[in-house]
C-alpha positions in Angstrom: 10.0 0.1 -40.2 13.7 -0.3 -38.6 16.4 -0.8 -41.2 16.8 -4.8 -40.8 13.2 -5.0 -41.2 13.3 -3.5 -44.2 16.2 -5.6 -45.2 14.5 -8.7 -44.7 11.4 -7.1 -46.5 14.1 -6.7 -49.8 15.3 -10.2 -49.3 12.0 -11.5 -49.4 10.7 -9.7 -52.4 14.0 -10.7 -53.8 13.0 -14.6 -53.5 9.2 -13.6 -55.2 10.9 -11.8 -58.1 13.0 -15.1 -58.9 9.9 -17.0 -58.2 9.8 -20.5 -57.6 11.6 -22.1 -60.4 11.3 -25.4 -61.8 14.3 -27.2 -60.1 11.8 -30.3 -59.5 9.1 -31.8 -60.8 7.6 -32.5 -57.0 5.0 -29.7 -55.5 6.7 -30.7 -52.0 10.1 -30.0 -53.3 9.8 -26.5 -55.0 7.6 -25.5 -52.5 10.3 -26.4 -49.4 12.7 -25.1 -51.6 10.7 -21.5 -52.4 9.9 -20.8 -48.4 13.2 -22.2 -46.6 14.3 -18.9 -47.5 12.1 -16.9 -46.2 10.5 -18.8 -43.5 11.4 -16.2 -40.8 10.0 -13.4 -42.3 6.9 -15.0 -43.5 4.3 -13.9 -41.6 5.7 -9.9 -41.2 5.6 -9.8 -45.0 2.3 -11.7 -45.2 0.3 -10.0 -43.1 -0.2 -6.8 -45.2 -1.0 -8.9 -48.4 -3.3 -11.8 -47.3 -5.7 -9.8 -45.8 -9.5 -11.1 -45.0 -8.4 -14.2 -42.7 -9.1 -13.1 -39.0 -12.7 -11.7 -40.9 -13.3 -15.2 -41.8 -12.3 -16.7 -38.7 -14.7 -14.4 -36.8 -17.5 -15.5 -38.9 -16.6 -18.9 -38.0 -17.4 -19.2 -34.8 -15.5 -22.2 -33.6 -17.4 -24.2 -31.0 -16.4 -26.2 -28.5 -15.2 -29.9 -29.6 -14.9 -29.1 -33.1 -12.4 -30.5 -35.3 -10.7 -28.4 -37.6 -8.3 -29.0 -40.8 -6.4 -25.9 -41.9 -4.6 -27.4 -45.0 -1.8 -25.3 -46.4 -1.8 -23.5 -42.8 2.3 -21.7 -43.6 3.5 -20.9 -40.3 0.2 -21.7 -38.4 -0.7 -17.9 -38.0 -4.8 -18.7 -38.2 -4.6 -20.8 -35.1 -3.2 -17.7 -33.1 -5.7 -16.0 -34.4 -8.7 -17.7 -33.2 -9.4 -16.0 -29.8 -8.1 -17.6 -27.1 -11.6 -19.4 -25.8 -12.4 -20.9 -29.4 -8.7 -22.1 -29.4 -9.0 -24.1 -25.4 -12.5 -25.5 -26.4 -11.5 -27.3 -29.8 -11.5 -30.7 -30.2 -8.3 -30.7 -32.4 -7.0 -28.5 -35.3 -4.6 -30.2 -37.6 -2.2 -28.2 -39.5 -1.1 -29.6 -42.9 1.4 -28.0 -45.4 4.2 -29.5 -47.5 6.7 -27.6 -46.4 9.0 -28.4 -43.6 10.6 -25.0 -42.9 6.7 -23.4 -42.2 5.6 -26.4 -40.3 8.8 -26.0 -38.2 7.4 -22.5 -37.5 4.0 -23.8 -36.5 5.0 -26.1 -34.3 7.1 -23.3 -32.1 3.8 -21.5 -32.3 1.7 -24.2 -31.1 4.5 -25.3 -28.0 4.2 -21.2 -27.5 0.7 -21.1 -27.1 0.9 -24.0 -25.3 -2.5 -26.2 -26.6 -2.4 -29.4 -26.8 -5.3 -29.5 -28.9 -3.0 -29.3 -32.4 -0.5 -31.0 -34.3 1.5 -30.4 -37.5 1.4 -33.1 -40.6 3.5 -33.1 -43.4 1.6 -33.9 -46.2 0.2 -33.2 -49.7 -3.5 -31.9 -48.7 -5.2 -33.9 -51.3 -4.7 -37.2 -49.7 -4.2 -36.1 -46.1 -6.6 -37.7 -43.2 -7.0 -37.2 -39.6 -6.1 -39.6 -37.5 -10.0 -40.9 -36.8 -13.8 -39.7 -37.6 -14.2 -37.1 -40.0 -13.9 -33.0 -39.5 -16.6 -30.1 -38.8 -14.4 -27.4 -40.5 -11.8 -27.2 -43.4 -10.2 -23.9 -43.7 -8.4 -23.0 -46.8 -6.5 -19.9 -46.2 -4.5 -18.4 -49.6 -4.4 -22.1 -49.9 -5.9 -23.3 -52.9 -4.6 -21.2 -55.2 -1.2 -23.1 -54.0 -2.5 -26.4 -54.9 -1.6 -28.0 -58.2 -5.0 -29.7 -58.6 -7.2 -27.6 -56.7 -9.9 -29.4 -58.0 -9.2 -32.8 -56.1 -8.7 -30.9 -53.4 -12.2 -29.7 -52.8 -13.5 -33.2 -53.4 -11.3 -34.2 -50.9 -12.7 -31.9 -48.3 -15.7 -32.7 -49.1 -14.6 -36.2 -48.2 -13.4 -34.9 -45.0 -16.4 -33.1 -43.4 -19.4 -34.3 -41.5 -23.0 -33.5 -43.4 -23.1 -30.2 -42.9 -19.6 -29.4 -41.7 -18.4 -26.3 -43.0 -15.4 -25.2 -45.9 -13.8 -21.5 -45.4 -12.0 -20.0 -48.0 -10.2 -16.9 -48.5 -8.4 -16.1 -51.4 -7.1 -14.3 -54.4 -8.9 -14.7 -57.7 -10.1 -13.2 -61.0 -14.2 -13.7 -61.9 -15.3 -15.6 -65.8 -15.7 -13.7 -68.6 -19.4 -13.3 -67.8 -19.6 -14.3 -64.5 -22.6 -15.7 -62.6 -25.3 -13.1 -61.8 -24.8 -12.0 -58.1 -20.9 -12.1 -58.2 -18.6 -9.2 -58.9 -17.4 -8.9 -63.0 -13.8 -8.3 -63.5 -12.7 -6.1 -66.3 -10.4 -8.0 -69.3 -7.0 -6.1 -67.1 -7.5 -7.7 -64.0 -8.8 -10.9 -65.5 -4.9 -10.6 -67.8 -2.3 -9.4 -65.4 -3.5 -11.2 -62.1 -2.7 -14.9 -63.0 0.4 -13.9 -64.7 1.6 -11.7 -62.3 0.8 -14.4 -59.3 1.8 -17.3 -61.7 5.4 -16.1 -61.7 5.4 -17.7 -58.2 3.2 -20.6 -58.8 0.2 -19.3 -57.2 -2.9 -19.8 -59.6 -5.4 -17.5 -59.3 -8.5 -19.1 -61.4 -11.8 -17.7 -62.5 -13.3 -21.2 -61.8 -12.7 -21.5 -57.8 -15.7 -19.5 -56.9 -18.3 -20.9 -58.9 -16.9 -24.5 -57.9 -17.0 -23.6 -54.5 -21.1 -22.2 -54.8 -22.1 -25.5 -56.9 -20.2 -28.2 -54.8 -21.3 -27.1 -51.1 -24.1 -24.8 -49.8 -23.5 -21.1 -49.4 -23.4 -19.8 -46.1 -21.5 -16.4 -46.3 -20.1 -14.5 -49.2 -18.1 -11.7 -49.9 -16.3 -9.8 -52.6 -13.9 -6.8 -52.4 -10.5 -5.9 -53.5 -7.5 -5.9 -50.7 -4.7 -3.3 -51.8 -1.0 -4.4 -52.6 1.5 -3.5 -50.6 4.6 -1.5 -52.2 1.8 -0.7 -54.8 0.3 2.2 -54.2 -3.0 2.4 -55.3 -3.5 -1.1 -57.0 -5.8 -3.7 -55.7 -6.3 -7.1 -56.1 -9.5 -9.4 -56.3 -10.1 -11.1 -52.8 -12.8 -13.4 -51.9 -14.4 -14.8 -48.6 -16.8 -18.1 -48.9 -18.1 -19.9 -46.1 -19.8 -23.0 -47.2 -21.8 -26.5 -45.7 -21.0 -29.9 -46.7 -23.8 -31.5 -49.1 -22.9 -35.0 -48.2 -26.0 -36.8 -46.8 -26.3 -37.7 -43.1 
């Protein structure tokens, strides 16, 4: 790593350290005011700690003329990431975040990849629609541990798909107490130190996103594991993959 890279890489940890504060009572507003900061060094910091979304991606298959919601996208890193073929054959994938210094970022990515297949909203994903008919895939990426009222958000989606359209989800989080038989059991330190240690910067990991997710749509793909932390050497944290289909009726 060069020594600007690394200097940005201080700066950045710097900004999680003083977390995001409680300047404003608005999600939109502490969230634009956490990442304006650190917009430009988003993705080269986030790479090594949000691992598990070009795994999930893969096992989505994209196929041609499907529409796609990525809410909370950042900097619109997942699009890239979908090979090049998936990305040409889409119908549409709308990106929707809150915060105008990572949409900025998406859109260069999009006019870079040069698809006209995409567009960026500004907008709080629980109330966000497309612009007509309803979607085949929503893809929440370290995304709904983000979201104030997660729970609205996942009715939302459900909203949002066609019968049998499909919810991807990757992200951090910490199992019950006595979790469901099947799925991984967390000891009482990880269950502790996770959400506190993510809280600091408003990201709420939550022992009830998993078991939401297997009750409110149909499992399709599941998996488990711990990702390690960068700048902490031998600690990992709880990761999930869930791949699910819309129960609405046809």
């Amino acid at each position: 790593m060069t020594s600007s890279a690394r200097l940005r890489e201080l700066r950045t940890i710097w900004r999680l350290v003083r977390g995001q504060g409680r300047r404003s009572s608005d999600h939109g507003e502490r969230m634009e005011s956490f990442y304006a900061e650190q917009a430009e060094d988003y993705d080269a910091f986030r790479k090594r700690l949000l691992t598990g979304r070009e795994s999930l991606l893969e096992r989505l298959e994209f196929r041609g003329g499907e529409r796609v919601a990525d809410l909370g996208c950042g900097t619109g890193s997942n699009f890239e990431a979908v090979p090049e073929s998936q990305r040409a054959a889409l119908g549409h994938w709308y990106l929707v975040d809150l915060s105008s210094s990572l949409l900025n970022l998406a859109q260069q990515r999009i006019d870079r990849l040069g698809h006209d297949n995409a567009s960026v909203h500004r907008a709080d994903a629980t109330q966000w629609l497309p612009d007509e008919g309803v979607l085949d895939v929503v893809l929440l990426s370290y995304s709904l541990t983000m979201m104030p009222d997660w729970l609205a958000l996942l009715e939302h989606a459900e909203r949002l798909l066609r019968p049998g359209g499909r919810v991807a989800v990757v992200d951090f989080y910490v199992s019950r107490k006595h979790s469901d038989p099947g799925l991984a059991q967390h000891p009482w330190m990880t269950r502790s130190l996770w959400p506190l240690w993510f809280g600091w910067d408003d990201v709420f990991l939550c022992a009830d996103h998993l078991p939401t997710l297997r009750r409110r749509f149909e499992t399709l793909w599941l998996a488990e594991q711990r990702a390690s932390v960068p700048w902490l050497p031998w600690v990992t944290v709880p990761v999930y993959q869930f791949i699910g289909a819309s129960r609405n009726a046809a």
